[in-house]
SEMIKE-213256 format. One line per field, with one value per residue: residue number from 1; residue in one letter; x, y, z of N, C-alpha, C in turn. Coordinates in pm, 1 decimal. Layout:
N
seq	NUM_...
type	A_...
nxx	X_...
nyy	Y_...
nzz	Z_...
caxx	X_...
cayy	Y_...
cazz	Z_...
cxx	X_...
cyy	Y_...
czz	Z_...
//
This chain:
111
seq	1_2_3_4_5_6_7_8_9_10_11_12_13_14_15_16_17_18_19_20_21_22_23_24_25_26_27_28_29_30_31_32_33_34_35_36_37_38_39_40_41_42_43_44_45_46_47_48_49_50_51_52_53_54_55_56_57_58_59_60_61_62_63_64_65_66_67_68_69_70_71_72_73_74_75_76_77_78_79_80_81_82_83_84_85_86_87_88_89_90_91_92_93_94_95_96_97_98_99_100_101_102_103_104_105_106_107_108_109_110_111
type	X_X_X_X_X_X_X_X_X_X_X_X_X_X_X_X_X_X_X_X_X_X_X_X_X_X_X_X_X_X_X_X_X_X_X_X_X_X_X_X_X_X_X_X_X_X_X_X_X_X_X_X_X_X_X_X_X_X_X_X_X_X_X_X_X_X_X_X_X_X_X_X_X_X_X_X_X_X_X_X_X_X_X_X_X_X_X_X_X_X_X_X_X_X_X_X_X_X_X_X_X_X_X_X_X_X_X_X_X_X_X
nxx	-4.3_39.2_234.6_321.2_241.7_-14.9_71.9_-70.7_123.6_175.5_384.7_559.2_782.2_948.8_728.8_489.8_225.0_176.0_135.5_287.9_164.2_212.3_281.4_387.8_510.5_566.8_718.3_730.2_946.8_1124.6_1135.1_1113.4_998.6_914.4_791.7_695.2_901.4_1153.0_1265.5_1399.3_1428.5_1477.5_1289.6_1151.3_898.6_794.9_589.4_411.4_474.4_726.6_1009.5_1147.3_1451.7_1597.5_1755.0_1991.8_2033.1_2061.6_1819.8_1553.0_1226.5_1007.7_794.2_436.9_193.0_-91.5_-340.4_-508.9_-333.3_-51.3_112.9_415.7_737.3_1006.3_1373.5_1667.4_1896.2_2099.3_2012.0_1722.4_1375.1_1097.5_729.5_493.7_276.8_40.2_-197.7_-375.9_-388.8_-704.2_-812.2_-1130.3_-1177.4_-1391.7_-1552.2_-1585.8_-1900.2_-1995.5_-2069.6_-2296.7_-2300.4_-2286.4_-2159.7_-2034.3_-1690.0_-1630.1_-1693.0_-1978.3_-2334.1_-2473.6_-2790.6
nyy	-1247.3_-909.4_-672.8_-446.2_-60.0_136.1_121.7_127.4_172.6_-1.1_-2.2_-89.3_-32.0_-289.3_-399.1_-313.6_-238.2_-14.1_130.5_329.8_520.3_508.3_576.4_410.7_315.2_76.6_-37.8_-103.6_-207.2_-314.4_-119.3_96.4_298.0_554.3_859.5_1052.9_1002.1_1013.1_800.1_503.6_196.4_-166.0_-428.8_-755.9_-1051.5_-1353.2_-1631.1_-1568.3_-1403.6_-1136.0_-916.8_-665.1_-413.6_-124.8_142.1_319.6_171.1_-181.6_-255.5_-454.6_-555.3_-816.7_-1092.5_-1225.1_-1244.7_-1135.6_-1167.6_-822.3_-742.4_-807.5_-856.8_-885.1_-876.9_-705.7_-621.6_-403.4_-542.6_-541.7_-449.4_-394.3_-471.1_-567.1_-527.6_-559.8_-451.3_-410.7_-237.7_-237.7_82.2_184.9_-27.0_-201.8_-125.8_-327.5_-335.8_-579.8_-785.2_-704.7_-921.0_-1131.7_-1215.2_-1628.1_-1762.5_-1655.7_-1523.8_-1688.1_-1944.9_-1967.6_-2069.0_-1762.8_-1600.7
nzz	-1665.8_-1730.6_-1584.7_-1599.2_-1611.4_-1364.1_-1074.2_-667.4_-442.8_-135.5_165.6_476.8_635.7_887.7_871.4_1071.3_1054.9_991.3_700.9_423.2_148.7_-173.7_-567.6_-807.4_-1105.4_-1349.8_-1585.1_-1963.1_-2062.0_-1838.2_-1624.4_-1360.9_-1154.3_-846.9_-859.1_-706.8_-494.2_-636.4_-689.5_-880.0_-1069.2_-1169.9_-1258.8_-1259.6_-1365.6_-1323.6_-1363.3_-1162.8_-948.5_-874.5_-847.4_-789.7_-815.9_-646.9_-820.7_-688.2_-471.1_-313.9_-204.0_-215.9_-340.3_-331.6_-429.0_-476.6_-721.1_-824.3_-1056.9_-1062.8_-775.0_-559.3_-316.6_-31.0_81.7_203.3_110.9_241.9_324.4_475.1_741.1_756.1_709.1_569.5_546.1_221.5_37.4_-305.3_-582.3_-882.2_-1008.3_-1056.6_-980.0_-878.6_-513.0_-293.4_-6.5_204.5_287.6_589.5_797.5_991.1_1326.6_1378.4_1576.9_1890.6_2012.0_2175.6_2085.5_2079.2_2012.1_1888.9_2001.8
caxx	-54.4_130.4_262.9_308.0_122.3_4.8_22.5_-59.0_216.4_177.0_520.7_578.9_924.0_940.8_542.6_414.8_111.9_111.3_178.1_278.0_149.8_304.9_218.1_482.4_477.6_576.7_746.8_734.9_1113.8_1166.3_1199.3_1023.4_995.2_839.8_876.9_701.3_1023.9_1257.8_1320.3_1335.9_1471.5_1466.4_1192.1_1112.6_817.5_768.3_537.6_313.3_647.8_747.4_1113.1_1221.3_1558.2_1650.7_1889.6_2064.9_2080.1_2060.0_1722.6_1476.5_1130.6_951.1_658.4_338.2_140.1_-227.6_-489.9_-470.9_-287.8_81.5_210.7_523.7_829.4_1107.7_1484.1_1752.9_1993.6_2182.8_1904.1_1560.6_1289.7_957.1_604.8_414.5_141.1_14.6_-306.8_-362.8_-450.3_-832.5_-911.1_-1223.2_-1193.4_-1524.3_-1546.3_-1653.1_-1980.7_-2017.1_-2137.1_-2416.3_-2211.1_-2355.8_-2135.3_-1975.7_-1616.5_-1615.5_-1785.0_-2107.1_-2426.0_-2575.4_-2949.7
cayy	-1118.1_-831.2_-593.6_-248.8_42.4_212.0_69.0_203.3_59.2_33.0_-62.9_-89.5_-83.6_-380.4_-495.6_-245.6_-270.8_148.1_117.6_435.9_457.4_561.9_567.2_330.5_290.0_-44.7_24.6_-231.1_-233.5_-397.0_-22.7_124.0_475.5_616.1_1008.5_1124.8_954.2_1059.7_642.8_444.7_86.9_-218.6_-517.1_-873.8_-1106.6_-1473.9_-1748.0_-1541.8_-1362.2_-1001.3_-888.8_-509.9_-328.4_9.7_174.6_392.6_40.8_-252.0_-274.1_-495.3_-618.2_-954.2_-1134.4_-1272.7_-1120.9_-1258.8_-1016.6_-665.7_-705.3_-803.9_-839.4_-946.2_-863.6_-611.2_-601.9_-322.4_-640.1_-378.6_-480.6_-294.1_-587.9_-487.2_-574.5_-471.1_-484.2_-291.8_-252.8_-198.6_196.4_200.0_-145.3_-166.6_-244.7_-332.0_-389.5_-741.0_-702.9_-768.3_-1074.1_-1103.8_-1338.6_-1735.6_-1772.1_-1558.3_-1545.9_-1788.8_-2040.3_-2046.9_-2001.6_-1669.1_-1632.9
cazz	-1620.7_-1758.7_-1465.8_-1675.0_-1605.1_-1296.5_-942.1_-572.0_-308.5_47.6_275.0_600.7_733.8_1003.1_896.5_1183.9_1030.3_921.7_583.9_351.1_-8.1_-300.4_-644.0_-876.6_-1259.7_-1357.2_-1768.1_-2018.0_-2071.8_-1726.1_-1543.0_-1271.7_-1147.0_-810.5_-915.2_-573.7_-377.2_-703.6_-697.1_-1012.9_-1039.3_-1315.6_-1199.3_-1355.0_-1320.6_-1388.6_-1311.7_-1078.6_-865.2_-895.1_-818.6_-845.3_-712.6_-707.7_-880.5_-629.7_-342.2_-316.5_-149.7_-348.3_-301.0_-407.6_-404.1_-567.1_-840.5_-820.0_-1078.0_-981.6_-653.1_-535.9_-145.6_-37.3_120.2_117.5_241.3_255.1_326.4_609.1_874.8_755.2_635.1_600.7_403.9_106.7_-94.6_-443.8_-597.1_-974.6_-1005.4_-1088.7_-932.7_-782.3_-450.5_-212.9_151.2_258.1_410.0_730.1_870.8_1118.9_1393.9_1380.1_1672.0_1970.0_1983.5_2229.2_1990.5_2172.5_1894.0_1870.9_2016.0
cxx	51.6_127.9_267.5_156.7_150.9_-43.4_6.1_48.5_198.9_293.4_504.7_738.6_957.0_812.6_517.7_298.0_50.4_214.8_170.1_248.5_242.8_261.9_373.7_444.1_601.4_589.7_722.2_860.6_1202.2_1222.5_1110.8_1029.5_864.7_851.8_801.9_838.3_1163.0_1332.9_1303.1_1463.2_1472.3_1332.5_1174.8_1001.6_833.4_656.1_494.0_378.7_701.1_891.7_1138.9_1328.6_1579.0_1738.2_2013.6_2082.8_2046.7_1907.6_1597.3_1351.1_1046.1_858.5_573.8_238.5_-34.1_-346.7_-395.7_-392.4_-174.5_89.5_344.0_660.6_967.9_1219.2_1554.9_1880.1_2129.7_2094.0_1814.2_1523.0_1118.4_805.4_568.3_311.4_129.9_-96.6_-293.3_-437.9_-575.0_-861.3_-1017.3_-1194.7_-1273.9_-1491.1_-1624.5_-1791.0_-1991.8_-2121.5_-2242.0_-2336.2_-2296.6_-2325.1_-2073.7_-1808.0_-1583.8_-1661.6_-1947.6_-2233.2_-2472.1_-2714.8_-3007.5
cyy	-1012.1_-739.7_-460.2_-158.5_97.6_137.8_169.5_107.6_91.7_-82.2_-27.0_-151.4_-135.4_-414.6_-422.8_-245.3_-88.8_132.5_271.6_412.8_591.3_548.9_504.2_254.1_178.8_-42.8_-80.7_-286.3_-323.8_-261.6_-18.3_267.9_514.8_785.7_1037.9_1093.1_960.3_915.1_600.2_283.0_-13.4_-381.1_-672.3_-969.5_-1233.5_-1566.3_-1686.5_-1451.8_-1274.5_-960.4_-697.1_-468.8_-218.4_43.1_223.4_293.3_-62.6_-356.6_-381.7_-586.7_-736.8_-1020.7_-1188.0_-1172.7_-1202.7_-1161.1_-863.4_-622.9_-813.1_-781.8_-971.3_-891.9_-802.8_-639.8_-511.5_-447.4_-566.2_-386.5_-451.7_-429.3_-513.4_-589.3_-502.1_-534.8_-384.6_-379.8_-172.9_-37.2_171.7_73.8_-66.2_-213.6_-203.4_-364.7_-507.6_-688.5_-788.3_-830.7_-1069.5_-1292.1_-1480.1_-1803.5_-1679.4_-1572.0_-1658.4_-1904.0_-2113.8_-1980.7_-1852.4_-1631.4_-1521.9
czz	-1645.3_-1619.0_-1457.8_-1641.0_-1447.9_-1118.9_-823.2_-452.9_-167.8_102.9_357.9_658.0_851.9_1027.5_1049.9_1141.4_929.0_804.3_534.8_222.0_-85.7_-431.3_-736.4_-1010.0_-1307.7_-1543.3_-1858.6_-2056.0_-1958.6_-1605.5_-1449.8_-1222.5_-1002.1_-809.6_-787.9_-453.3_-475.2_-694.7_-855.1_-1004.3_-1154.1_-1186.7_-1307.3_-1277.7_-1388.1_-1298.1_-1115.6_-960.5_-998.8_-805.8_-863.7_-742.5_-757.5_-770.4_-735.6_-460.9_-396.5_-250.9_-263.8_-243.8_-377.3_-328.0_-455.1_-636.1_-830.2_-905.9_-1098.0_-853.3_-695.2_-383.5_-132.0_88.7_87.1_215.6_199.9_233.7_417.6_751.8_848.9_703.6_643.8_493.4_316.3_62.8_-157.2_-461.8_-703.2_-968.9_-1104.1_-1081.5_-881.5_-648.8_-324.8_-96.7_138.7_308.8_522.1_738.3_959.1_1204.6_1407.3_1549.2_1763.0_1939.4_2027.5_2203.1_2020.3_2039.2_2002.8_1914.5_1975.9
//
């Protein structure tokens, strides 16, 4: 799965669950570049696992590559840890549909 081109990133510094996005271009040279956060970095992928660090720290995030999507895990390596995920720019992506419950939560059937 090539990785180049145009992703959307969502982090969360300490996995709080409120993720910020970003928009992050993924080069074919092995660079990277978020120009709304004036970041840019070098990245490598193998065997399904995605690595990128910045230039200007030491901060670097990694993870699995699966398709169009990527989540994973980021550290500062100074105390910050956090999550992520990306999503190829112009996936599609659908809501599940909702279920009609078979059981309650409490696992009792439905009537």
């Amino acid at each position: 799965m090539a990785v180049s081109g145009q992703w959307n990133l969502h982090y969360s510094w300490g996995c709080s669950g409120s993720y910020v996005q970003v928009g992050i271009t993924f080069n074919s040279n092995g660079t990277f570049s978020i120009p709304s956060q004036n970041l840019s970095g070098r990245w490598i992928q193998s065997d399904g696992m995605i690595l990128w660090q910045f230039n200007t720290s030491k901060t670097s995030y990694g993870g699995n590559l699966a398709g169009n999507a990527m989540v994973g895990i980021m550290s500062t390596f100074t105390g910050s840890n956090g999550c992520w995920y990306a999503i190829r720019a112009g996936s599609t992506i659908m809501l599940a549909e909702e279920r009609k419950a078979k059981f309650d939560a409490a696992g009792e059937e439905v009537k």
